[in-house]
C-alpha positions in Angstrom: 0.0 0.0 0.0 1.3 3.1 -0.8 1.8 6.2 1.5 -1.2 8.0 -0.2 -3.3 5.1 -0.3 -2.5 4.9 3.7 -3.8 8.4 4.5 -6.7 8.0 2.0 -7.7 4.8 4.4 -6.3 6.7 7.2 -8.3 9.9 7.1 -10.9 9.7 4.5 -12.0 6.3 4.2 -16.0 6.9 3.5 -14.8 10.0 0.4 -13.8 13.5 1.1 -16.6 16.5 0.4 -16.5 18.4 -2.4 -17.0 22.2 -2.2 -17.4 25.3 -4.7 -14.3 26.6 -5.8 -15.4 30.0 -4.3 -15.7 29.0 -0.8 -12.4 27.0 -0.8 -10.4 30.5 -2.1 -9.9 33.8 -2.5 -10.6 34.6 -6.2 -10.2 38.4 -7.2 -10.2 40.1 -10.6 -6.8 41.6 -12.0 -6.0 45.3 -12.2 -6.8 47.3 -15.4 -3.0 48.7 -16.9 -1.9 49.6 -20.2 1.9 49.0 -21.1 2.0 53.2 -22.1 1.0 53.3 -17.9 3.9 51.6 -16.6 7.3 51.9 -16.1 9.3 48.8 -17.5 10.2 46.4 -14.7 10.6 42.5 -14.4 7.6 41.9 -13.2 5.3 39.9 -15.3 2.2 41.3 -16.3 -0.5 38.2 -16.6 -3.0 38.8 -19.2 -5.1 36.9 -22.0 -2.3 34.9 -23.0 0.3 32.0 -22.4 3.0 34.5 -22.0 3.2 37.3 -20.2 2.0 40.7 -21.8 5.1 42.7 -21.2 6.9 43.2 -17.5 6.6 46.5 -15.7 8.5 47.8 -12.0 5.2 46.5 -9.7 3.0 43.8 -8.2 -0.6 42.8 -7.2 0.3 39.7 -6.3 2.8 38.0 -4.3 3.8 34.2 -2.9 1.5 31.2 -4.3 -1.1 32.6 -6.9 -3.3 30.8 -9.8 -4.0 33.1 -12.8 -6.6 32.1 -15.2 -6.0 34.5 -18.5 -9.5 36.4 -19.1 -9.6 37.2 -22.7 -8.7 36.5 -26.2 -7.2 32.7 -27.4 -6.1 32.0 -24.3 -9.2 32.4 -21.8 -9.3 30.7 -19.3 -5.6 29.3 -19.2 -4.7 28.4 -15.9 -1.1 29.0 -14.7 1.0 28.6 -11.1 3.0 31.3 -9.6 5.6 31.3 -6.7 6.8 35.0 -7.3 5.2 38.7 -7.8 3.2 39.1 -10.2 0.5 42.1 -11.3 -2.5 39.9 -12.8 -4.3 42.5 -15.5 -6.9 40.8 -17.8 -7.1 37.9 -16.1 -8.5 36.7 -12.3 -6.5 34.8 -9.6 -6.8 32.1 -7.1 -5.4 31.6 -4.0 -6.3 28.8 -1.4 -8.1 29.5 1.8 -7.0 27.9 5.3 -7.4 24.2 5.1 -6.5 24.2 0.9 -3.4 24.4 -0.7 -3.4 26.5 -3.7 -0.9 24.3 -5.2 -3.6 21.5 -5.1 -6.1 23.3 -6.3 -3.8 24.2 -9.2 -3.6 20.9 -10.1 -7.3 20.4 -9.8 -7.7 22.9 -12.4 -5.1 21.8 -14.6 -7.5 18.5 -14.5 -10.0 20.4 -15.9 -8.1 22.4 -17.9 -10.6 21.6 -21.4 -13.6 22.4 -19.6 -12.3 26.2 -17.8 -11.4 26.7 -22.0 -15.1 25.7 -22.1 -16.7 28.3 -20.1 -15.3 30.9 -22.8 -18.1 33.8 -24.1 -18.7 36.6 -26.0 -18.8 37.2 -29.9 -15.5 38.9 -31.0 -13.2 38.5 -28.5 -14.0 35.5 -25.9 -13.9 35.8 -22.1 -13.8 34.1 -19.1 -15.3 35.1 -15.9 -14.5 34.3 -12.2 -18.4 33.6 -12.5 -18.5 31.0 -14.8 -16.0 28.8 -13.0 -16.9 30.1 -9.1 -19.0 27.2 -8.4 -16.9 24.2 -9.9 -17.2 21.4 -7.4 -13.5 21.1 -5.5 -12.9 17.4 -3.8 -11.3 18.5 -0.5 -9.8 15.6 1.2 -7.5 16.5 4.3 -4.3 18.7 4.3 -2.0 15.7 4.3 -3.5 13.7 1.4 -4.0 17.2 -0.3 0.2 17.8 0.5 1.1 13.8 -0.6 -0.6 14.4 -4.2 1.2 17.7 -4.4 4.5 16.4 -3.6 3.3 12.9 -6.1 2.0 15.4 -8.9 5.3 17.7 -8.5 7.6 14.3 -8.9 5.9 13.4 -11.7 5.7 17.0 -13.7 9.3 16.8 -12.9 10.1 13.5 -14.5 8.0 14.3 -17.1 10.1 17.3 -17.9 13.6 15.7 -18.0 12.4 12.6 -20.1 10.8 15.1 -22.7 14.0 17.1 -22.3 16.1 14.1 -23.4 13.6 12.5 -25.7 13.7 15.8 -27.4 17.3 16.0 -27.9 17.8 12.7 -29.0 15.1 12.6 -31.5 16.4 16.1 -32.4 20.2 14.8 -33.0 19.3 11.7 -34.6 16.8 13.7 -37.1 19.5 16.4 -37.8 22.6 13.3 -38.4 19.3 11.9 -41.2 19.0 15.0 -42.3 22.4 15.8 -42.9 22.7 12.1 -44.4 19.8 12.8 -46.8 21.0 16.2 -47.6 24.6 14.3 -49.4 23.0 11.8 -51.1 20.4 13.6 -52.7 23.3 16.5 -53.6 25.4 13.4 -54.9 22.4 11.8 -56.8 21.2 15.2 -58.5 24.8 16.0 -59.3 25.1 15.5 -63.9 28.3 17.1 -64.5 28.6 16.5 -68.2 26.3 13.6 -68.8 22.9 15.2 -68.6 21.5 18.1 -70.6 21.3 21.7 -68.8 18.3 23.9 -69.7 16.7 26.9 -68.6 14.0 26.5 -66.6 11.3 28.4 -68.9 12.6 25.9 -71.6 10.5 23.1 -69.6 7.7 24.7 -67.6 4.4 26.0 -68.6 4.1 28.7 -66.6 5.4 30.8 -63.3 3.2 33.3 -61.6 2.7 34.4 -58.0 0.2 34.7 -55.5 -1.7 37.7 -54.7 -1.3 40.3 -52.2 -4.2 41.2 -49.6 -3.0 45.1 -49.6 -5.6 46.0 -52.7 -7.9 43.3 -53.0 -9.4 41.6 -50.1 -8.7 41.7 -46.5 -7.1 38.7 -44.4 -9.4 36.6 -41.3 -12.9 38.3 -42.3 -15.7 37.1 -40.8 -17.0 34.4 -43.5 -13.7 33.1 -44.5 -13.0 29.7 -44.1 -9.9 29.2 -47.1 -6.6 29.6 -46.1 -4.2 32.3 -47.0 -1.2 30.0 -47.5 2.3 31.7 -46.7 6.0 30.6 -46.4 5.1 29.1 -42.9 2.9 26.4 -44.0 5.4 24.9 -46.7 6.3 22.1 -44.9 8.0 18.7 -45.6 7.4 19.2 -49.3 3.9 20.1 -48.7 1.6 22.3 -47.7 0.4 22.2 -43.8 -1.9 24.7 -42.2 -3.0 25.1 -38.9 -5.2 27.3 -36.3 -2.8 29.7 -36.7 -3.1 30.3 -41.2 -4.8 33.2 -42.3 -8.5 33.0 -43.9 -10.3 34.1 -46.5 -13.3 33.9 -47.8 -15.0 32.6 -51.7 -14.4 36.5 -53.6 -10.6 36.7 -52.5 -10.1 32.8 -53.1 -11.9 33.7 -56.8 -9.2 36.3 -57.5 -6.2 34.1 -55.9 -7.0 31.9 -58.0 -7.5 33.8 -61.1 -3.8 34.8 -60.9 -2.0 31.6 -59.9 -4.4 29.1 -61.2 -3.4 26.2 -58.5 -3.9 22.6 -59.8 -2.0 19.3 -58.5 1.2 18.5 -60.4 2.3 22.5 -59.6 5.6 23.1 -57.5 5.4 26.2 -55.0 8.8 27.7 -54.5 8.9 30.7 -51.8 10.9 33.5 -53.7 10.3 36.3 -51.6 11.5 36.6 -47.3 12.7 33.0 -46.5 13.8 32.0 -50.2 14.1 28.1 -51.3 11.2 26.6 -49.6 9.2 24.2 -52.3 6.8 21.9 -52.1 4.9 20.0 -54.7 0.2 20.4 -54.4 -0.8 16.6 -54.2 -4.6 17.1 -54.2 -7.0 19.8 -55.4 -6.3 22.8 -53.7 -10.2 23.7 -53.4 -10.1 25.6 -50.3 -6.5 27.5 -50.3 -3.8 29.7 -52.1 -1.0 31.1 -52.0 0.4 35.0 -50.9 2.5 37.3 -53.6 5.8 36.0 -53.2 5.5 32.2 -53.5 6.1 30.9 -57.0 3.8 28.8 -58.7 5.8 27.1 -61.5 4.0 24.3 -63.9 6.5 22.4 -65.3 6.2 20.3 -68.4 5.4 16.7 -66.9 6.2 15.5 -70.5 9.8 17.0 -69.9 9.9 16.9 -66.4 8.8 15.3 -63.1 7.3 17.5 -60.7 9.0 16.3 -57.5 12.1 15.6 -59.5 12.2 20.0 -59.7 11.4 20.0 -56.3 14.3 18.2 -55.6 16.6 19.7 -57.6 15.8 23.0 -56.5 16.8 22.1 -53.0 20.3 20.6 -54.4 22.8 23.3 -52.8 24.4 23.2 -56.6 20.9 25.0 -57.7 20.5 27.3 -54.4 23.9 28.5 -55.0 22.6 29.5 -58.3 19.8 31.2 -57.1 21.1 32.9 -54.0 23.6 34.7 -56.9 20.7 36.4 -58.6 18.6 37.6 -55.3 18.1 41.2 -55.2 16.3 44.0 -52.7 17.4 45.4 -49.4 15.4 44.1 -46.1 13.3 41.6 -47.7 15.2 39.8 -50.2 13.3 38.1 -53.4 14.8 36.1 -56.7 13.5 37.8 -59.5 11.1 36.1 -61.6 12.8 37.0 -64.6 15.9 35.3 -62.9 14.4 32.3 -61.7 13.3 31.6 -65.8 17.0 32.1 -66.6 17.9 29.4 -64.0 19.6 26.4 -65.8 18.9 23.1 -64.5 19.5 19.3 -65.6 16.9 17.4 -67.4 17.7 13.8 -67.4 15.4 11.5 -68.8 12.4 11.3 -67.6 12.9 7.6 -66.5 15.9 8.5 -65.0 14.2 11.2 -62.9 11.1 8.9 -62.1 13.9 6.8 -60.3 15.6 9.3 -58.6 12.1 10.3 -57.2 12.1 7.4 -55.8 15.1 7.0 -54.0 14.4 10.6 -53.0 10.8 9.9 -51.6 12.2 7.3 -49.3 14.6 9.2 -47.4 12.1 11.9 -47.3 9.5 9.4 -45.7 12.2 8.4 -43.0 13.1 12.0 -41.8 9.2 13.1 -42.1 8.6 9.8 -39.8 11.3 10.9 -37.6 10.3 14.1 -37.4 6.5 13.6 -36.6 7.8 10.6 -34.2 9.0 13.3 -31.7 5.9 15.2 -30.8 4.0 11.9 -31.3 6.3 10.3 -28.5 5.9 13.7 -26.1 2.0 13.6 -26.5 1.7 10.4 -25.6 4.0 11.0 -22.4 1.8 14.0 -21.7 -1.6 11.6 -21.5 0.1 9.3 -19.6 0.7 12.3 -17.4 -2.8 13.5 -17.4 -4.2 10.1 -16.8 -2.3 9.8 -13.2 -2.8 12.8 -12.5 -6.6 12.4 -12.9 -6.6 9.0 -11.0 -5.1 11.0 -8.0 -7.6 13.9 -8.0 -10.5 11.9 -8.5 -12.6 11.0 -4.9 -15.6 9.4 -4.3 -17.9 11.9 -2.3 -18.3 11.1 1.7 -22.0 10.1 2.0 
């Protein structure tokens, strides 16, 4: 029997009693600043997000505290604090006699999906110290209360250092593949004399550009539910988006597409900020495009293989080649002009379906890799939760 499980028997055998939140603590709203009305400090200012706002020279709170953020993405976030703090758009927590706030931390942290729940308003969501005020609390006595503390603590620790490691051996072991992949593709896409060199508007259809927003539409309008695809979802060879893509809605997909005219077989090639990116569009792209800046090129797929250019374009040979011919001052782009003047080997196109091949298969083992980390860390994380919600779950005393 474990120590817990002793003072559980011990002290609480018939279930503990469960209370409101509000009678268990002290919860009190935050303080109303602006960054213009304070003088920069390191103190963290606690608002509507993960982070904190911005730091500034005083505190409204001090020793343990819970935050929950009050506005915005983040509402109803719920974070621990063992130093000052000044809590602005956001409410905090602290235990009353007979609680510890640390516990009831980690009771909230159990709940965590359901205080994002309690989110309202239109525009910009909140969460209020009245929507959560009457949560049912198990209270079970001080020393069970401090054993889960100190058994929760242990295991956010451990949890920490495995991810830790987990994350840097994953991390080295990707970058040694990458590295790997990186030669062999540069040696395999390497023709010297024995392959033909032609310009790249010798064997493409076309190369046009997104379209900027400035003129034509605005970005994250209320109907919009395409994505606005940038430099940060080309991913992997492909396009990824997430919560965090821009939107737009059916009129400013209409004229996207009227100027880049998207279709599968097409390789993207970001020309403008972070230039080299590419990626080859595997299905329809009904519900997305692309920004100005991004290429679209159509290549010949009589004269060459799409993801045989995508390759080839990431060969340090052709970057070289490129990087030569960028121009501008801040934001640097490759000329589109330039990129139709960029020579590049045309094999056969058997010979390139083969390299595509070999190519694709180191690019499935790095992707694996890559997706294996977070896979590995998530599924640490549930174990986590899973414990942790065994241990703050009581049967109520009759």
């Amino acid at each position: 029997m474990t120590k817990l499980e002793e003072l559980i028997q011990k002290l609480c055998p018939n279930g503990v009693e469960h209370k409101p939140l509000n009678e268990v603590s002290e919860m009190k709203r935050g303080t109303s600043i602006t960054k213009k009305d304070i003088v920069e400090g390191e103190i963290p200012v606690v608002s509507g997000g993960r982070e904190p706002a911005y730091y500034c020279d005083k505190y409204n709170r001090d020793g343990e505290t819970i935050t929950v953020a009050g506005s915005g993405a983040g509402a109803g976030y719920v974070q621990y604090w063992t130093k000052p703090i000044f809590v602005c758009d956001a409410f905090s927590i602290q235990g009353n006699p007979g609680i510890q706030t640390k516990y009831i931390y980690y009771f909230l942290t159990n709940i965590q999906d359901y205080m994002y729940s309690t989110k309202k308003g239109g525009g910009v969501p909140h969460v209020h110290i009245s929507s959560i005020e009457n949560v049912s609390v198990p209270v079970p006595p001080l020393p069970v209360q401090r054993e889960i503390v100190r058994i929760l603590d242990n295991f956010t620790e451990l949890t920490a250092e495995l991810t830790a490691e987990l994350t840097a051996e994953l991390t080295a072991e990707l970058t040694a593949r990458k590295q790997q992949y990186a030669y062999y593709r540069d040696k395999l896409l390497t023709f010297e004399n024995f392959t033909e060199w032609r310009t790249l508007d010798d064997v493409i259809v076309s190369l046009n550009t997104g379209l900027n927003p400035r003129q034509f539409f605005k970005l994250n309008p209320d109907d919009a539910h395409n994505y606005y695809v940038t430099i940060r979802e080309i991913q992997n060879g492909t396009i990824v988006v997430s919560d965090k893509t821009d939107r737009i809605n059916d009129d400013a997909l209409r004229l996207c597409n009227n100027r880049s005219n998207l279709e599968v077989g097409d390789v993207l090639f970001s020309g403008t900020g972070t230039i080299g990116e590419t990626a080859v569009i595997s299905e329809p792209p009904t519900n997305w495009n692309i920004k100005e800046g991004i290429y679209v090129i159509k290549p010949r797929k009589e004269v060459l293989h799409p993801r045989y250019l995508m390759y080839i374009l990431r060969t340090d040979a052709l970057r070289s080649a490129i990087f030569k011919k960028v121009a501008g001052g801040t934001v640097k782009s490759i000329p589109m002009a330039e990129m139709r003047n960029l020579r590049v080997p045309v094999p056969s196109l058997k010979i390139q379906k083969r390299l595509v091949e070999v190519l694709n298969n180191f690019d499935s083992i790095c992707t694996d890799l890559s997706s294996g980390l977070p896979a590995e860390i998530e599924a640490r994380q549930k174990q986590y939760e899973y414990y942790r919600d065994k241990l703050l779950t009581f049967t109520p005393a009759n």
